[in-house]
C-alpha positions, 0 to 999 in steps of 0.5 A: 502799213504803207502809204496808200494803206494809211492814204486810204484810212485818212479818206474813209475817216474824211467821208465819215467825218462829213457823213456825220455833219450832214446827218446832223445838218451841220454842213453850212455853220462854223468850223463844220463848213471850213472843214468839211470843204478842206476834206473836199480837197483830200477827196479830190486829190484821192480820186485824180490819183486814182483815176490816174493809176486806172487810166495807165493801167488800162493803157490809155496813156499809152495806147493811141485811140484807145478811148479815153473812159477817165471822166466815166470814171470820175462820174463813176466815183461820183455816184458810189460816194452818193447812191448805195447810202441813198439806197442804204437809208431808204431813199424814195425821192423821185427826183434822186431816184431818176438823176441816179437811173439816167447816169448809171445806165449811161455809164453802163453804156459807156463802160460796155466797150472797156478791156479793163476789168476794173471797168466790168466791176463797176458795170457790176455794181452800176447794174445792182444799183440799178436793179435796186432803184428800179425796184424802188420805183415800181413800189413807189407811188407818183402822186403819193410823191408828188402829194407828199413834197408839197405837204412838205413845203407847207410843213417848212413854214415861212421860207424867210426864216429857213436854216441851212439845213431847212433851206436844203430840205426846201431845195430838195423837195422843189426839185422832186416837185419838178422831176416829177412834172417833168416825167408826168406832164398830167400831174399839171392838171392836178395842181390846184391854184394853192400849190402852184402858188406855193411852188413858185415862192419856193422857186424864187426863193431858192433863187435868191439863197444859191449861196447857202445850197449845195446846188443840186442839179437842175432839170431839164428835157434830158431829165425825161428818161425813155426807158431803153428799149430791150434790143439796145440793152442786149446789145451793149450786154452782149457787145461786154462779152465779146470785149471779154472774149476777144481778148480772154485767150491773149492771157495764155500764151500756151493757149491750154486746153479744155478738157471738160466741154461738157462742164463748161456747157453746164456751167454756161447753162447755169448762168442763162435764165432759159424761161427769158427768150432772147436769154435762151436764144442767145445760150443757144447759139453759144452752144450750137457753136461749141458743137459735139467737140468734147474739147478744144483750145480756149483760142478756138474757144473764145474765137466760137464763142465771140462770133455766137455773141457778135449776132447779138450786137447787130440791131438789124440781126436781133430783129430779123432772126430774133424779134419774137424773143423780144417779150420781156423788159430789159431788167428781167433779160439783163438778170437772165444771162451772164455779165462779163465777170459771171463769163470769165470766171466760167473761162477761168474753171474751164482752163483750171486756172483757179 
């Protein structure tokens, strides 16, 4: 077993480890809280190596003006630590649900113009995220949320007299109570003189235990997330193939053959939903580019393919050739057409390198 094999054990042990205190509502009392902030140290020490090595090996510390994705990263590594357990024990707290929503489709943004594949695996699992907290969402009830935190706080009792773990369900619950009024300016009118009272206690005294909480993100207007229209989504989708396709053929030299057009276009065809509009129109054109050929070499390939896509990263070319097929929400287009690993993998059969 080699060092990082053994480096990589010791972090898994050290998550678990705190995982566990914090099930238990360890997380503020002795040694638990000693040791827990020293694992903290490891963690970080694990995740600054490792954006290092990712960071050379997608050149950036060598390749001037090749932009610099390493806090990305960092905010990538971040998130994977917190989301899929979240998902993974039901989370449905609106306040954990949006933070989660708003950061992971920035970072998608953000990673769209990466060359490192490492970068399009991530995009992969912040888009599944995605998917699943906007389900979690759509099933979720908004005053059901909103009723429910405040029932919560009224359970919690005396706010003077909270533990640590009482007093981080406390900060939880005012937070969600906030996320919520942000998002629905209406609920206002449904406060009744009660709970807006009870919800200003809780306030104050959070304001007065920052100390003992682990100190969860404050709201503000950025907190209140528009929803991104279809056409931005298609472009920061399309605009991840044409990264892949402008640089796919570079990793043969030989530049090989296609022999099988016609495989490939069934395959292609496979990966688009062809009932979503704008998923068709944009296989359409990929096609019509490949035209009649029954082979050609994957430079050629890749050059007709990327100059198909491009139409679709251009705003003003979508909504003038295209604006009828703007019909559906972004989750069902973006379910609808391949990511950037579905298209590789497709140039990889085509090729036989496999």
């Amino acid at each position: 077993m080699n060092f990082h094999t053994q480096f990589d054990a010791l972090v898994l042990s050290c998550k678990q480890y705190q995982k566990e205190v914090d099930d238990k509502g360890l997380h503020f009392s002795e040694p638990y809280q000693s040791i827990y902030l020293a694992i903290n140290k490891v963690l970080i020490i694990h995740t600054d190596e490792k954006l290092n090595l990712e960071a050379m090996a997608a050149g950036e510390q060598t390749a001037p003006g090749f932009a610099n994705l390493t806090p990305a990263r960092r905010q990538y590594y971040e998130l994977e630590a917190e989301v899929p357990s979240f998902l993974a024990n039901g989370g449905t707290a609106y306040y954990h649900l949006q933070r989660y929503k708003i950061a992971c489709t920035h970072l998608v943004k953000t990673f769209s113009h990466s060359t490192y594949k490492e970068d399009w695996k991530k995009m992969r699992k912040l888009s599944s995220w995605l998917a699943a907290i906007y389900n979690e969402q759509q099933h979720s009830s908004t005053n059901e949320s909103f009723e429910s935190s405040f029932d919560h706080l009224k359970d919690i009792g005396d706010f003077r007299n909270l533990g640590p773990k009482e007093l981080q369900e406390l900060e939880e619950e005012v937070r969600n109570i906030q996320a919520l009024l942000i998002d629905n300016p209406d609920l206002l009118a449904e406060l009744s003189a009660d709970n807006s009272q009870l919800l200003q206690e809780a306030v104050s005294h959070l304001e007065t235990q920052e100390e003992l909480l682990k100190g969860l993100p404050e709201l503000d207007d950025s907190f209140h997330f528009d929803e991104p229209p279809l056409i931005e989504v298609v472009v920061y989708r399309c605009t991840q193939l044409t990264v892949l396709l402008d640089h796919f053929h570079e990793r043969y030299p030989d530049n090989p053959i296609v022999k099988e057009l016609s495989a490939f276009k069934q395959s292609l065809r496979d990966a688009f939903d062809l009932h979503v509009d704008i998923c068709e129109a944009i296989y359409n054109l990929m096609v019509d580019a490949m035209g009649s050929k029954q082979s050609m070499r994957i430079r050629e390939l890749c050059t007709i393919l990327f100059q198909a896509v491009s139409r679709f990263t251009d705003e003003d070319t979508i909504l003038r050739s295209y604006s009828t097929t703007l019909n559906v929400s972004h989750i069902v287009a973006t379910k609808g057409m391949p990511d950037t690993l579905d298209l590789e993998m497709l140039l990889i059969l085509a090729i036989g390198d496999f």
